[in-house]
N, C-alpha and C positions, 0 to 999 in steps of 0.2 A: 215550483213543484219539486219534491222529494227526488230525486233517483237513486239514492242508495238502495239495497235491498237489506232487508232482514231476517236472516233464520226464522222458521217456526221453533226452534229450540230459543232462541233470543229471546220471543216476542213473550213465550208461553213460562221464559223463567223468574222464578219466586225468591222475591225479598222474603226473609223468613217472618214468620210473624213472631212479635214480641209483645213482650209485658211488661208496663212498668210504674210503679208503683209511685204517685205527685202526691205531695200535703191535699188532705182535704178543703173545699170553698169555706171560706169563713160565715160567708152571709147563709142565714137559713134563705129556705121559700120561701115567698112573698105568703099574706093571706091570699085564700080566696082559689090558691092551687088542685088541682083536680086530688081526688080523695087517695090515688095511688102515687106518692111521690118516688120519687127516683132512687130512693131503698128500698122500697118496697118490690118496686119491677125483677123479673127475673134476669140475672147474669146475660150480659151480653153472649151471645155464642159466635163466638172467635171461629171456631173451623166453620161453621154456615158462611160466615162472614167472610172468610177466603175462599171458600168456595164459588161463593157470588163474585166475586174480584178474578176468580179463574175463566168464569163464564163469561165476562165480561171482556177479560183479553181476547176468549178463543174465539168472543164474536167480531172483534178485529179492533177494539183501543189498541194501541200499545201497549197502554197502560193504565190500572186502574189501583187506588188505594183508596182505606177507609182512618179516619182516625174518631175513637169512641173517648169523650171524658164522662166516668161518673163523679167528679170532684173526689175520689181516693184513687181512680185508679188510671191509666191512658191505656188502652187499646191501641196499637198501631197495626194495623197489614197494609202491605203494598206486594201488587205485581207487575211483571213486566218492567218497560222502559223510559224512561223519562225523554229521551233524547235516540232518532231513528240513526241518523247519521254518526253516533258516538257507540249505542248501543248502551248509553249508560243506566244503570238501574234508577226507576222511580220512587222516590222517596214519599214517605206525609210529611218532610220539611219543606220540600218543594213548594214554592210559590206556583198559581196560575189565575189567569182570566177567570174572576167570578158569576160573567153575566148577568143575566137580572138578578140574582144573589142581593146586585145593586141597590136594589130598590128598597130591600128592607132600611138601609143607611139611608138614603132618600128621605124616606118616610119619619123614619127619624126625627132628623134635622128637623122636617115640619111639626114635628108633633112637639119640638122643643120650643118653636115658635109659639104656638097654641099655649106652652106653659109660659112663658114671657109675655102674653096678650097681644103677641104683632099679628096674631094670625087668628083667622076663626075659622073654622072646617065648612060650617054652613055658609057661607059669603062667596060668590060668586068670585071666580077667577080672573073676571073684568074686572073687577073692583079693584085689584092688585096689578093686574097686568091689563090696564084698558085696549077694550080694540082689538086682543089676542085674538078668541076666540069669537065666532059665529051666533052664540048663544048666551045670554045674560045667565040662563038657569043653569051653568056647568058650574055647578059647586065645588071647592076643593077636596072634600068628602068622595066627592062622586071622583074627583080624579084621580087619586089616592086607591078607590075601589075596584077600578075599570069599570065603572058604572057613568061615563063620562058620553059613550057614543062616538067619542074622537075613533077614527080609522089608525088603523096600526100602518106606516107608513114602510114600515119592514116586510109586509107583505108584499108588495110588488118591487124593493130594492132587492132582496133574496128569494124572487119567482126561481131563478136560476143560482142553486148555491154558490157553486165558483165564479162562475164569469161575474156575479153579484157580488160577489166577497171581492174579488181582483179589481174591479170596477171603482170602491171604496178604502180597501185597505189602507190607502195611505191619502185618501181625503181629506181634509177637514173641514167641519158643518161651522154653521153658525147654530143656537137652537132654535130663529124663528125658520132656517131653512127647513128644519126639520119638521117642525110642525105647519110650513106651509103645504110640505110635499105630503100631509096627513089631509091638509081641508081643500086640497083639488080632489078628494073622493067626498061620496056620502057617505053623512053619520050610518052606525049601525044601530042605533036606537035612539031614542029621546033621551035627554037627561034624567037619568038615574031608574032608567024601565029595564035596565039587564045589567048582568055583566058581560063584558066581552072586552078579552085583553088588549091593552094597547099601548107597546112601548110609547106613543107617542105621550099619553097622559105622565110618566115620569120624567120625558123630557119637558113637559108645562112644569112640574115639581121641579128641577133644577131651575127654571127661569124663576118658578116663586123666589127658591132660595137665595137667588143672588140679587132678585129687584128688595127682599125683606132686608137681608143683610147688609148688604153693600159691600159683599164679598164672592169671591169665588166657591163654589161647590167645594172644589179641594178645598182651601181654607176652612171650609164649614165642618166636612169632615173629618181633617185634621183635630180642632180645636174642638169640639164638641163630643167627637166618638173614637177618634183612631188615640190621640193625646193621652185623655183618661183613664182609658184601658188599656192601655201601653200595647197597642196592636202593633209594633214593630215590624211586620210582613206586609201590612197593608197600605197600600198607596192611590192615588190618583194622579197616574200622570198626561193625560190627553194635555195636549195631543203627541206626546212624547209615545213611539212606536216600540219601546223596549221594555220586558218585564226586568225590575232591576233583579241581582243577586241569583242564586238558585234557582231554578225552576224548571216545570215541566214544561218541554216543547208542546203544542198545542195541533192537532192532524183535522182538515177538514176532509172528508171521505169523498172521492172523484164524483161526481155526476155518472160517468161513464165506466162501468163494471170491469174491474179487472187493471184499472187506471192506479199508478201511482198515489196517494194521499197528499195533497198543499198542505205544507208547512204553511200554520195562521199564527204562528209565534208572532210577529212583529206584524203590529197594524195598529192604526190612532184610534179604533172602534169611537171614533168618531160622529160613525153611527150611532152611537148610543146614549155616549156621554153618562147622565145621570141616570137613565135606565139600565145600564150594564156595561161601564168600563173599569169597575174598583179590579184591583188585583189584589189578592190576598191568601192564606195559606191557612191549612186543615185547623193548625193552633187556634188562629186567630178568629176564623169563625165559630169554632167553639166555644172561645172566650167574648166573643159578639155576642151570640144566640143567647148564652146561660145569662149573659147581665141584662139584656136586654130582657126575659121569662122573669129574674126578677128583683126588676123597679128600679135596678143601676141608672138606665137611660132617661127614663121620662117620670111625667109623675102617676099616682094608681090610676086617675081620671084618664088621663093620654096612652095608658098601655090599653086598659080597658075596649077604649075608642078604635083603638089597633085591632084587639081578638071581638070586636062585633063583627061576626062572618056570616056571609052569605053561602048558600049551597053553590057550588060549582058544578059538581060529578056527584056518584055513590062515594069516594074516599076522599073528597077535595073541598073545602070551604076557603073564601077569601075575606080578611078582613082589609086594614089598611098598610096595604105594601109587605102583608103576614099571609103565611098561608099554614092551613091546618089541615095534617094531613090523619085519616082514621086508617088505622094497620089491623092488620087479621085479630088480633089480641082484645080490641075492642081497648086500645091504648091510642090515645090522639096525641102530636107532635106537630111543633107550632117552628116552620122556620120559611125557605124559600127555594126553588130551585132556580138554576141558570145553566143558560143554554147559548154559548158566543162561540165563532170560529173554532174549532178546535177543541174544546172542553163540556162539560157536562159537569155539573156541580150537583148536588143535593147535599142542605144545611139546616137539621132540623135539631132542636130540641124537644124536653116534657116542658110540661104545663108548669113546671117550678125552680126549671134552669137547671135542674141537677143530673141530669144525662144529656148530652148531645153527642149530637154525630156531623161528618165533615164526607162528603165521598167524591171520589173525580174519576174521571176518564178524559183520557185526554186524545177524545177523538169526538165528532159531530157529524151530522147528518147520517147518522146510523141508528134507525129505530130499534136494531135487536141491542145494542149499545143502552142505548135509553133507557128500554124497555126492563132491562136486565138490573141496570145499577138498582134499581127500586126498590130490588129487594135489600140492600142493606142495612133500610128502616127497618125491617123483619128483623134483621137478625141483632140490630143494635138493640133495639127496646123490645122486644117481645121474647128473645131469647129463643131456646129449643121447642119453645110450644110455636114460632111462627107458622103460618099457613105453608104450605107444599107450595117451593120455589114456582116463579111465574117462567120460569128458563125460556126469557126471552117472548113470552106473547104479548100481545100491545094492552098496554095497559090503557086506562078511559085518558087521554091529555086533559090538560086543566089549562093550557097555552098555547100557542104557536110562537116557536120563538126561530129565529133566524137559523137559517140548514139543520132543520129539524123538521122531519118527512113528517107532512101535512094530511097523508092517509089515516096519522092514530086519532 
């Protein structure tokens, strides 16, 4: 636990926001791109955009930043502080904890397999991993969708966020532990009759990946996504407990009102593994998002298979390990959010890779937190016509992700 303390003048001061001006994406839109592509959208609005990153500290991050590329130009704002006990300013070069973020890379990998023929989405999970699961009919489609039934096994490891988080932090799982500690509960439906999220289903996708391979996860996403696209920020190191280089410290919010914040910097999220332990940085998921919208990673069939979405909420659709989110604008953006000790991610791009966005707080179990960053989709893609700020009301959840208040 923390005991330094912090000014509100610390907590509450601004990196200033900048402008700066990168070579345009070489590669057009893929076909097939939604009919308003990312010139045509209206100008990001940069002061909305620090505005919401103001709201977001005053609701208690330390720190929160946005980074916008439309392929000509970078956006950067950041506020607040990277680091409680230095008091040092948070940057958007800053590395941190992605959370489910993970899953889109996850997802991935599998859909790479599917173009290689080692894998079919329709085929049973048995078939690949005999004897795993309880159910011949859990397809890897269905796993891939949270349409699996599998119980989220993070539901009762983080009933209680800290003493849950402290209890793990520096564990290490195997993944059938993981998924056993999912099928000592009851399914929450049948296979493929709902969705309903379940980190466990991306921890079965990292078991795919290493029984198809004959590789580790990391290796897989090394060589296949981080490699290619020269993601130089982003790594895998489970169970290794340190974000390498720069980065922001990560604040889990007490249980107990008026308590200190636990520093969640260092831990094996072990718990997670292939559902949310990638680290990586604002760059880099930009540069994730936009090749992946378009056709860099997979082929038109396999991204396709990714944006078949089901409804989740009024603004929320899932396809496989993607999610689409609809903003005031009547403008849809296709990426993921994560939610790990400490941080809060949202990583969305358009429908043809040519704007995305990158946002963090680097604080957790704080719904007005949450609830707040949301709006930087407003202001990145929809510009000055976004809807009138949500300043902190609960937005519909689309997950329950680990010390993330379970009331929204």
């Amino acid at each position: 636990m923390v005991s330094a303390t912090v000014s509100r003048c610390a907590v509450l001061g601004a990196v200033a926001l900048s402008l700066l001006g990168v070579p345009a994406q070489a590669a057009p839109g893929r076909a097939g791109a939604e009919p308003r592509p990312a010139a045509a959208l209206p100008a990001p609005d940069t002061a909305g955009l620090a505005a919401v990153l103001d709201s977001v500290v005053a609701k208690g991050a330390p720190g929160a930043m946005a980074r916008v590329d439309d392929g000509t130009q970078v956006y950067r704002t950041a506020r607040g502080i990277a680091d409680r006990s230095t008091g040092r300013a948070l940057t958007t070069a800053d590395r941190f904890r992605i959370g489910s973020v993970t899953k889109t890379f996850s997802a991935v990998v599998l859909l790479q397999l599917v173009d290689e023929h080692k894998l079919d989405l329709d085929t049973s999970v048995n078939d690949y991993l005999p004897g795993l699961l309880p159910d011949d009919r859990i397809t890897v489609r269905q796993v891939l969708s949270h349409r699996s039934g599998l119980y989220d096994y993070t539901d009762d490891l983080f009933a209680d966020s800290v003493s849950g988080f402290e209890a793990v932090r520096n564990k290490v799982f195997t993944y059938r532990q993981l998924v056993d500690l999912a099928l000592k509960k009851p399914r929450t439906n049948a296979p493929g009759a709902a969705y309903s999220y379940s980190n466990t289903n991306f921890v079965v996708a990292g078991m795919l990946i290493e029984k198809l391979t004959g590789h580790s996860v990391r290796t897989e996403y090394q060589n296949r996504i981080l490699g290619p696209l020269k993601l130089s920020d982003t790594f895998y190191v489970h169970p290794d407990t340190k974000i390498p280089g720069q980065h922001a410290n990560g604040y889990l919010t007490a249980d107990e009102a008026g308590a200190d914040p636990v520093d969640a910097t260092d831990q094996t999220v072990s718990w997670a593994q292939s559902a949310g332990a990638i680290i990586s940085s604002a760059r880099d998921l930009d540069t994730f998002y936009s090749a992946l919208a378009r056709g860099k990673l997979t082929s038109a069939a396999r991204l396709a298979d990714m944006e078949r979405f089901s409804r989740v909420n009024s603004t929320t659709s899932y396809g496989l390990g993607l999610r689409r989110r609809d903003l005031s604008c009547g403008i849809s953006v296709y990426g993921h959010t994560g939610a790990v000790q400490g941080y809060y991610t949202y990583a969305f791009t358009t429908k043809d890779g040519g704007r995305s966005l990158t946002a963090l707080a680097n604080a957790s179990n704080n719904s007005a937190v949450l609830n707040t960053l949301a709006d930087t989709l407003e202001s990145a893609f929809c510009g000055r016509r976004a809807a009138p700020r949500s300043t902190g009301t609960p937005i519909e959840r689309e997950d329950v992700a680990p010390a993330a208040p379970r009331e929204q």
